[in-house]
BAFI-3210 file (N, C-alpha, C; in Angstrom, 3 decimals, decimal comma, padded with zeros to 6 digits):
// residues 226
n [1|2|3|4|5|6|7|8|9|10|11|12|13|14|15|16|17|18|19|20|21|22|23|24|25|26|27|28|29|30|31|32|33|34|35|36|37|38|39|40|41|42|43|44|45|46|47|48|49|50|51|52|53|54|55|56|57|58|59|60|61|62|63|64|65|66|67|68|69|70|71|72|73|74|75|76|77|78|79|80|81|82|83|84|85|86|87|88|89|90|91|92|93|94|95|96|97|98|99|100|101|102|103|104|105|106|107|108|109|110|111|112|113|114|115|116|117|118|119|120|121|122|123|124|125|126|127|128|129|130|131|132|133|134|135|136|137|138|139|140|141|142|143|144|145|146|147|148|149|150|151|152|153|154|155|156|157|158|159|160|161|162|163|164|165|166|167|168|169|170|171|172|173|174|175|176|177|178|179|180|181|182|183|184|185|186|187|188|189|190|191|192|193|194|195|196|197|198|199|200|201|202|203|204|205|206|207|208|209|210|211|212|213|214|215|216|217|218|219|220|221|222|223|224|225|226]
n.u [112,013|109,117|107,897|104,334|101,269|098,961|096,757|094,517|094,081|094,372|092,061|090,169|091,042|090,840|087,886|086,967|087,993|087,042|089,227|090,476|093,330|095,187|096,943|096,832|095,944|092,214|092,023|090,788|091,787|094,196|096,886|099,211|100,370|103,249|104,753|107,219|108,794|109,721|112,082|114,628|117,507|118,066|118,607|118,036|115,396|115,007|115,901|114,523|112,011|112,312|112,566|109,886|108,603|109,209|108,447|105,794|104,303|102,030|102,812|102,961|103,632|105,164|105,109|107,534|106,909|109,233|111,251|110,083|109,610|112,345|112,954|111,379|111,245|110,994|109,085|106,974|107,111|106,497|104,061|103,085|103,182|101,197|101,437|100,673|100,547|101,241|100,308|102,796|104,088|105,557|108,548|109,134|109,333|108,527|105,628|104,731|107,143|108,150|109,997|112,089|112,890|112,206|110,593|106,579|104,645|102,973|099,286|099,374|101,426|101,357|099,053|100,491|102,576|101,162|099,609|100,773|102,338|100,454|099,702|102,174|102,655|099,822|100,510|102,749|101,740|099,017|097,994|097,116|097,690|095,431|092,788|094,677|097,753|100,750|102,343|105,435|107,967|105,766|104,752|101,983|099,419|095,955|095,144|096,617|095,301|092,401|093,041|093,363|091,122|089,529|090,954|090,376|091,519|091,000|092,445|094,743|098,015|099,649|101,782|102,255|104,944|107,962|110,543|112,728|115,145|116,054|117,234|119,629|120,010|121,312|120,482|120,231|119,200|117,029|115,600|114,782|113,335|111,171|109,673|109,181|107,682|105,374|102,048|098,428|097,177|099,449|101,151|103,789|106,107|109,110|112,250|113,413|116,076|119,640|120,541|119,457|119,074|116,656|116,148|118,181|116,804|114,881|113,354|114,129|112,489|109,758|109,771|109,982|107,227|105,281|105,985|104,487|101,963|101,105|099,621|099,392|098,980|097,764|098,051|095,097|093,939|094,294|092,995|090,275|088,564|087,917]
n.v [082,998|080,483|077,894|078,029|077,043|074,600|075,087|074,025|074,189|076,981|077,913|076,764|077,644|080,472|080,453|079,779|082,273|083,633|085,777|086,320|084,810|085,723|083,955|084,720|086,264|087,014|084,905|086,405|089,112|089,143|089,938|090,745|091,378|093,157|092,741|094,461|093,610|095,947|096,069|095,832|097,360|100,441|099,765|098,973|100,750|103,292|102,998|101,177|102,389|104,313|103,095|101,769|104,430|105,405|103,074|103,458|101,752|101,172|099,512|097,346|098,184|095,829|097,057|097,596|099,304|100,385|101,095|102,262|104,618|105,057|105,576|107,827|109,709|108,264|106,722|108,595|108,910|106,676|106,770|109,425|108,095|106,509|104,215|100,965|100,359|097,679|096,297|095,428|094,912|096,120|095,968|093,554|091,024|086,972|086,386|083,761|082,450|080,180|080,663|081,395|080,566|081,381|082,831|082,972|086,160|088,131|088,950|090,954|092,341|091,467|093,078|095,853|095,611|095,594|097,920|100,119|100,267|101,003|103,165|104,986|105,025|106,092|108,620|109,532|109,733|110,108|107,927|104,321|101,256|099,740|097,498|095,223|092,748|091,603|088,901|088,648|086,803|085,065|083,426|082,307|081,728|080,175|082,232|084,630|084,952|085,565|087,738|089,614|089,708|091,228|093,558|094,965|093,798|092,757|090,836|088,555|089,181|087,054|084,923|084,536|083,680|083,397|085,358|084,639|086,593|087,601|085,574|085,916|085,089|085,839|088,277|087,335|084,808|085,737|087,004|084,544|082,966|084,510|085,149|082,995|081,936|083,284|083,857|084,421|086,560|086,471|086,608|088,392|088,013|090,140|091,884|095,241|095,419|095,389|092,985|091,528|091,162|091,870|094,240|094,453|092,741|094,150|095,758|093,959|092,444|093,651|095,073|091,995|090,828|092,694|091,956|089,081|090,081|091,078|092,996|095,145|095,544|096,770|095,197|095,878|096,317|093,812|092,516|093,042|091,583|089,421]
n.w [100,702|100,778|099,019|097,688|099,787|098,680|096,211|097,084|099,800|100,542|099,557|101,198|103,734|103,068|102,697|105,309|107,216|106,322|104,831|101,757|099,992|097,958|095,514|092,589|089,841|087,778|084,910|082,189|080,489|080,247|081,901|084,012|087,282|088,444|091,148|094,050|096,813|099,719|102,518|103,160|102,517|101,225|098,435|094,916|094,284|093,420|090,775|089,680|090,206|088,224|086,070|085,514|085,491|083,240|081,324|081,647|083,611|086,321|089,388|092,310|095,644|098,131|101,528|103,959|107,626|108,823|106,619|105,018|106,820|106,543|103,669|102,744|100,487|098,321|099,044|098,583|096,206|094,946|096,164|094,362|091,712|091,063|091,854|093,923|097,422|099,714|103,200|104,533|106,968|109,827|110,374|109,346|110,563|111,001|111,884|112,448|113,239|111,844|109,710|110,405|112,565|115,370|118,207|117,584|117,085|119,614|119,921|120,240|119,174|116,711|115,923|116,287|114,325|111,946|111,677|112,498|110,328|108,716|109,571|109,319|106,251|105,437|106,817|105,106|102,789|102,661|101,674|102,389|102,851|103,225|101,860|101,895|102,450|103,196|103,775|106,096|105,361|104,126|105,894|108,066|110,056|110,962|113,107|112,392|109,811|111,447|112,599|110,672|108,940|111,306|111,498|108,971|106,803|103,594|101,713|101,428|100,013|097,887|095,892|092,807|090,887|091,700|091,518|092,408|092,697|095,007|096,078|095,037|091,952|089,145|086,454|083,642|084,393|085,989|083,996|082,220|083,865|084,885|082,389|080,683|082,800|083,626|083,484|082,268|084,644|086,951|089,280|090,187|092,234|093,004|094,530|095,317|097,139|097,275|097,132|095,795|091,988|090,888|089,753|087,461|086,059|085,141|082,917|080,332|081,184|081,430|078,897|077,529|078,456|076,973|074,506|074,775|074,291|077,266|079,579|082,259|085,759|088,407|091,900|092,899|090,713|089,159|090,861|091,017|089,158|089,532]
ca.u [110,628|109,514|106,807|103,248|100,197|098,626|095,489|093,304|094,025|094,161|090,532|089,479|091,446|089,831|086,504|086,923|088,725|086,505|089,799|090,933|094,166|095,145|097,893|096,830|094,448|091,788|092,842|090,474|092,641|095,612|097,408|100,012|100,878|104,548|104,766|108,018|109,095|110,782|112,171|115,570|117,792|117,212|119,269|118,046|114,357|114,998|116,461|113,157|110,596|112,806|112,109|108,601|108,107|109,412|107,690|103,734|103,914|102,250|103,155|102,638|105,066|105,228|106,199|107,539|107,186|110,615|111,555|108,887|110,361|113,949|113,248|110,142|110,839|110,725|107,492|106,008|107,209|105,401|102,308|102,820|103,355|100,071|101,285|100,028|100,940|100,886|101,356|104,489|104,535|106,868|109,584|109,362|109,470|107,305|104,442|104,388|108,592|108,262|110,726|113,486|113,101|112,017|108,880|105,383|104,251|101,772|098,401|099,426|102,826|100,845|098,706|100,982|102,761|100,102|098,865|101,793|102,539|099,347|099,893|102,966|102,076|099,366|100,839|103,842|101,435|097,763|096,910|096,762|097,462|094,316|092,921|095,901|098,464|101,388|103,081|107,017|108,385|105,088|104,312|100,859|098,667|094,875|095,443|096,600|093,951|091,462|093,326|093,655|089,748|089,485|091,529|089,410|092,339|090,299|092,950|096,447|098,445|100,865|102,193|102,443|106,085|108,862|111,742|113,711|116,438|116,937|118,237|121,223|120,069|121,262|119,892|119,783|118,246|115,924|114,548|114,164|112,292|109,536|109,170|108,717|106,880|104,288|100,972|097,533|096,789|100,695|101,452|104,994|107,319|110,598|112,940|114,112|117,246|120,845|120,976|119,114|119,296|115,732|116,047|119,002|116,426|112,793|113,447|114,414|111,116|108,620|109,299|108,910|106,074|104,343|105,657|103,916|100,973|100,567|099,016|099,940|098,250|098,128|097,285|093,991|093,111|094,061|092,108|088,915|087,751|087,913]
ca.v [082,637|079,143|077,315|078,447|076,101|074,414|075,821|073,892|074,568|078,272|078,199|076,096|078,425|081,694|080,344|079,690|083,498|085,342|086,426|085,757|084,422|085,628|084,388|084,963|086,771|086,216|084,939|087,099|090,413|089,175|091,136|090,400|092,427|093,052|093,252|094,010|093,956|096,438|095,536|095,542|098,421|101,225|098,968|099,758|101,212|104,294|102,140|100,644|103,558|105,557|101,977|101,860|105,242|105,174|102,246|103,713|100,940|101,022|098,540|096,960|097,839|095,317|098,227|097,438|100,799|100,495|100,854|103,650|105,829|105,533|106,311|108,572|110,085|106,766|106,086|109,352|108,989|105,640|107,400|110,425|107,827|106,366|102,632|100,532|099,912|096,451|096,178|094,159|094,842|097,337|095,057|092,234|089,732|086,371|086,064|082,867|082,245|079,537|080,638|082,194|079,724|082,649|082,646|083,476|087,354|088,112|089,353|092,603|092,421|091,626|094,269|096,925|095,543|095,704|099,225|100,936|100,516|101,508|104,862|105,465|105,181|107,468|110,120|109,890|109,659|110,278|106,740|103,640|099,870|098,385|096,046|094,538|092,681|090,357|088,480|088,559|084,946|084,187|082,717|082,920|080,353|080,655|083,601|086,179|085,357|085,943|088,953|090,281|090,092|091,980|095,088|095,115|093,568|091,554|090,239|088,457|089,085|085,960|085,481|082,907|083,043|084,393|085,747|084,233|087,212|087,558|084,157|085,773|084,561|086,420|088,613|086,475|083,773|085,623|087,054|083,576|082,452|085,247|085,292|081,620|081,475|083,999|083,167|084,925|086,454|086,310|087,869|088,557|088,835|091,009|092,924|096,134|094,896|095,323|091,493|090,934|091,546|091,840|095,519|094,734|092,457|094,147|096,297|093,119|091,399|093,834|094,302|090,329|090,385|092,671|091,095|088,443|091,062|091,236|094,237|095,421|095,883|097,088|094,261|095,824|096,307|092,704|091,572|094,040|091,572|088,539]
ca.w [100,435|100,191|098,214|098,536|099,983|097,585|096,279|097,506|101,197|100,432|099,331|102,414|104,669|102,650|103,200|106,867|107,510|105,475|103,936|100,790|100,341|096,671|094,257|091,178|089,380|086,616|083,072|081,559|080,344|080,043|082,363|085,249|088,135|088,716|093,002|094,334|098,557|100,381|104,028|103,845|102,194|099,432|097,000|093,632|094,873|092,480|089,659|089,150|089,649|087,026|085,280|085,914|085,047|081,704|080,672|082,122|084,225|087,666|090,299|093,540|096,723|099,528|102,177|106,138|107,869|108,996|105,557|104,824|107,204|106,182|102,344|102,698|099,574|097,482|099,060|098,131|094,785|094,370|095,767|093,192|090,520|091,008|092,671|095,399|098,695|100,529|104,289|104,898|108,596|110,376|110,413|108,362|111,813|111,112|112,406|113,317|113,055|110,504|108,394|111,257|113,929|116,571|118,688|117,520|117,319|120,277|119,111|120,339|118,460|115,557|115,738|116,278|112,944|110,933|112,261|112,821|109,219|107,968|110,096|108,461|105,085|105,746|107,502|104,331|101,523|103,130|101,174|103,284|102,361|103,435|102,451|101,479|103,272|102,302|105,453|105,927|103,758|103,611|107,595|108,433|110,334|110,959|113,833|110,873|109,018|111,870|112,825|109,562|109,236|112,015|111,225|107,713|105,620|103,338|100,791|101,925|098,934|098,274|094,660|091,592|090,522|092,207|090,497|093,447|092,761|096,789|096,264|093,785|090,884|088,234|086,380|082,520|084,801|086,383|082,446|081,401|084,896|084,583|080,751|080,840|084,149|083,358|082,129|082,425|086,127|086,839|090,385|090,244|093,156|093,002|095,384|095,260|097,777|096,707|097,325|094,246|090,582|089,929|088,803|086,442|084,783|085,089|081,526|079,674|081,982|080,745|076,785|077,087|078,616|076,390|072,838|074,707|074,724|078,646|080,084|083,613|086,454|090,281|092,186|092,809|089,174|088,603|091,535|090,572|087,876|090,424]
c.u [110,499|107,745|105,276|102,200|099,419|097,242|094,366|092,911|094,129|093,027|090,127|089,842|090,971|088,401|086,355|086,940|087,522|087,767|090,382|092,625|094,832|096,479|098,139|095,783|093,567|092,558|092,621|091,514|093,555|096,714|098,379|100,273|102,732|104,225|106,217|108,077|110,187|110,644|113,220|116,855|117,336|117,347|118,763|116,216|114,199|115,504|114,741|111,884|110,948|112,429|110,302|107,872|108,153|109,162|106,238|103,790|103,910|102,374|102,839|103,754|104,348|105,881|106,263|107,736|108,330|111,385|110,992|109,291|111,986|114,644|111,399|110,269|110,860|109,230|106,255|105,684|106,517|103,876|102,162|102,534|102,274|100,212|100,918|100,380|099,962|101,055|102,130|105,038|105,272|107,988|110,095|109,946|108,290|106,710|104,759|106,202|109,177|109,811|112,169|113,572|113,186|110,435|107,909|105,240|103,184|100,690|098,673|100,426|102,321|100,176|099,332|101,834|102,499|099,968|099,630|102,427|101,741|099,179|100,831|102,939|100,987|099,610|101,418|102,686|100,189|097,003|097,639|096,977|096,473|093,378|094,098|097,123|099,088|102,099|104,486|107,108|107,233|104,193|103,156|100,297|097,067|094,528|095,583|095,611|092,838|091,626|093,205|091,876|088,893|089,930|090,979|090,883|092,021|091,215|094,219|096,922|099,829|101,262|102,262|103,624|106,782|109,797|113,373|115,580|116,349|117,273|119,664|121,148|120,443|120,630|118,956|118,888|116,672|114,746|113,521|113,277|110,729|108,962|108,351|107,789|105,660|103,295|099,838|097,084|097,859|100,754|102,437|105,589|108,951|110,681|113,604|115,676|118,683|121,239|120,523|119,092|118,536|115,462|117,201|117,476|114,960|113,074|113,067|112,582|109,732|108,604|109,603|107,712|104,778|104,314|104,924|102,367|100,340|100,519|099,617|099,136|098,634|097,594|095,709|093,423|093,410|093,124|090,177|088,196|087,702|086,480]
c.v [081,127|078,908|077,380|077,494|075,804|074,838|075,511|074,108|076,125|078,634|078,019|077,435|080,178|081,531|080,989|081,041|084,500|086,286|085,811|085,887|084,493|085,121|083,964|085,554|086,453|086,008|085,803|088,708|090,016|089,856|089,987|091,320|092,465|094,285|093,382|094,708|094,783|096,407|096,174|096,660|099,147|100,410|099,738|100,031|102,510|103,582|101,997|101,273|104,020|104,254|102,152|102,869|105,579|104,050|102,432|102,467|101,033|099,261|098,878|096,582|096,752|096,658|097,902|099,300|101,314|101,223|102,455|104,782|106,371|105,814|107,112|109,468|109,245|106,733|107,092|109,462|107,992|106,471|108,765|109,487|106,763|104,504|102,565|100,198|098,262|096,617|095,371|094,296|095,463|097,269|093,864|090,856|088,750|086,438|084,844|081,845|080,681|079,559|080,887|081,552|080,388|082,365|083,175|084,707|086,892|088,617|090,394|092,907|092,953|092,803|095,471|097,024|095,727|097,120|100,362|101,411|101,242|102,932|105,832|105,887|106,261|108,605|110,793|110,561|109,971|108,906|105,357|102,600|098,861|098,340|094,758|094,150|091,781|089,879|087,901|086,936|084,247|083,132|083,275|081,861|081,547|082,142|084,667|086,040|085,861|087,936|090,034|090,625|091,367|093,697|095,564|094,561|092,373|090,526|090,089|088,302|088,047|086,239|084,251|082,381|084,221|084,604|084,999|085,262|087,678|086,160|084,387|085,566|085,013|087,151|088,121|085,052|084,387|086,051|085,694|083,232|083,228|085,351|083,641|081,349|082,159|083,543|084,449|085,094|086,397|087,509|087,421|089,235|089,297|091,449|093,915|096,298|094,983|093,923|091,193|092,152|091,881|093,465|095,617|094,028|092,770|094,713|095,019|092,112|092,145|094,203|092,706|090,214|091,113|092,343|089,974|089,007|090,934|092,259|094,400|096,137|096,258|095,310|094,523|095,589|095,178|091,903|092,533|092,955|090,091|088,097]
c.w [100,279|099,574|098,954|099,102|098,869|097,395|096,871|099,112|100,814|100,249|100,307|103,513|104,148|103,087|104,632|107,423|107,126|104,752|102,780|100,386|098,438|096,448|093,457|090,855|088,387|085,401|082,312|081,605|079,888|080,340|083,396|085,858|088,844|091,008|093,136|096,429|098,293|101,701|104,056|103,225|101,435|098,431|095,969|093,043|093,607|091,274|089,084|089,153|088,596|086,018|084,608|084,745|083,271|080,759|080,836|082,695|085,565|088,177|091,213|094,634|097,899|100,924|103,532|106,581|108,062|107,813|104,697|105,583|107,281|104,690|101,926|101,329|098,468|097,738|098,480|097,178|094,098|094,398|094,666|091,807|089,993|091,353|093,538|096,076|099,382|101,903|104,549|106,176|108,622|110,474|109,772|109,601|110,957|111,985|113,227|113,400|112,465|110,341|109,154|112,302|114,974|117,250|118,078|117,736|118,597|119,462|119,444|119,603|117,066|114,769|115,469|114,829|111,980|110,851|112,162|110,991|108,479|108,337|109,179|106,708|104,792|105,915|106,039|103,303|101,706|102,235|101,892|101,953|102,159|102,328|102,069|102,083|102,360|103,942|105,044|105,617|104,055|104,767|107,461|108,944|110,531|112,414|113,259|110,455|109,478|112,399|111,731|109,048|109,791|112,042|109,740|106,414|105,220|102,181|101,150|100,735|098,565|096,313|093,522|091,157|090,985|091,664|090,588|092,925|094,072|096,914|095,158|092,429|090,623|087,166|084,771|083,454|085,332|085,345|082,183|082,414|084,583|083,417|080,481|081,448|084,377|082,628|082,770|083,278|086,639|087,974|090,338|091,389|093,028|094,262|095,194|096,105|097,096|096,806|096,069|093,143|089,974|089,068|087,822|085,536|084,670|083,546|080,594|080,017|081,136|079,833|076,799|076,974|077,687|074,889|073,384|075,064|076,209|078,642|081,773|084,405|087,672|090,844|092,866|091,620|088,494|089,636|091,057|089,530|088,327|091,174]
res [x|x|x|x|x|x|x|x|x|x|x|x|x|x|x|x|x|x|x|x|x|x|x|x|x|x|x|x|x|x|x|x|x|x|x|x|x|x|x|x|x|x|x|x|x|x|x|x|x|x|x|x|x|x|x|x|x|x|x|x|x|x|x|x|x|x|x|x|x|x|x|x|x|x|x|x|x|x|x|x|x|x|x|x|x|x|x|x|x|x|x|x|x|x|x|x|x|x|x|x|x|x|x|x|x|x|x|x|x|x|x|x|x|x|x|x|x|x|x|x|x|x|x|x|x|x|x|x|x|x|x|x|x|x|x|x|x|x|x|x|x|x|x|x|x|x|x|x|x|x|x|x|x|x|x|x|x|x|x|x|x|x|x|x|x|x|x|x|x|x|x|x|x|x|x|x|x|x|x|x|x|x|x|x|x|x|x|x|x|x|x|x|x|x|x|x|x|x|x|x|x|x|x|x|x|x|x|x|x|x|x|x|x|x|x|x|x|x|x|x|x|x|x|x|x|x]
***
């Protein structure tokens, strides 16, 4: 992942799109939304619902369909357990190859990324991502956004502080990063990935966050008050 645009081009470029380009949500509540991606194995995907669940805390999946159809009973179990789905594309390819030094999606590529996911998810769970999208590390130029318009996905979901455990951290580093790094409106990215640690340290992450009385949200029900 790398560092997001600064806000004030995110507004300009929301305007322009007609989509809004969230990350973060209001202060009012005092809530944060814990997001985490899945792309790239099961890793510890069940670790952290059985987490989840035993704390009443829903969350927000990033899901690539790819991904969706090779742990279809994970995904059902989010939708039984009353979380939300992002689309994260079918594959987790950039868009615009930024981040992987690869060519540009076509607009038909794109499409079928977007779409193909949103099928899947459906079919698994009969509930759908839209309007909600997040784009693989974060690539996007003004083409997604017009595209993304277009297919009715009115909110690109980006994030405020990343945990950066798919960079290894550890899992005492990545406590102190989000406990610290959290404030009011607090979109939190994690990975469920066996590369990272962030499910050794979500437990330890959310009794912080609510001796620091945070509340928890979907990232709709923190964007709902927006």
């Amino acid at each position: 992942m790398k560092e997001l645009i600064p806000a004030l081009l995110l507004t300009l470029a929301s305007g322009a799109s007609g989509v809004r380009i969230v990350d973060r949500g209001p202060v009012a509540g005092h809530r944060v939304a814990l997001t985490f991606d899945a792309g790239a194995d099961r890793g510890y995907a069940d670790r952290i619902l059985t987490i989840l669940e035993r704390a009443h805390v829903r969350a927000t999946f990033g899901i690539t369909g790819r991904w969706a159809l090779m742990n279809r009973d994970l995904v059902r179990r989010m939708a039984r357990d009353g979380d939300q789905f992002i689309d994260h594309t079918y594959d987790h390819r950039s868009f615009t190859g930024l981040s992987t030094g690869t060519a540009p999606l076509s607009r038909s590529q794109r499409v079928w990324e977007i779409l193909q996911t949103e099928r899947i998810l459906r079919s698994l769970t009969g509930k759908g991502a839209r309007p909600y999208f997040r784009p693989p590390f974060g690539d996007y130029d003004a083409a997604t956004l017009a595209l993304l318009r277009q297919l009715g996905y009115r909110d690109m979901i980006m994030w405020t502080l990343d945990s950066l455990g798919w960079e290894h951290l550890p899992a005492p580093a990545i406590i102190q990063r989000c406990l610290s790094g959290a404030s009011p409106g607090t979109i939190l990215l994690m990975h469920v990935g066996s590369q990272s640690q962030d499910a050794l340290a979500l437990e330890p992450v959310i009794r912080g966050l609510r001796r620091g009385h945070y509340a928890f949200a979907t990232v709709s029900g923190l964007l709902s008050h927006l």
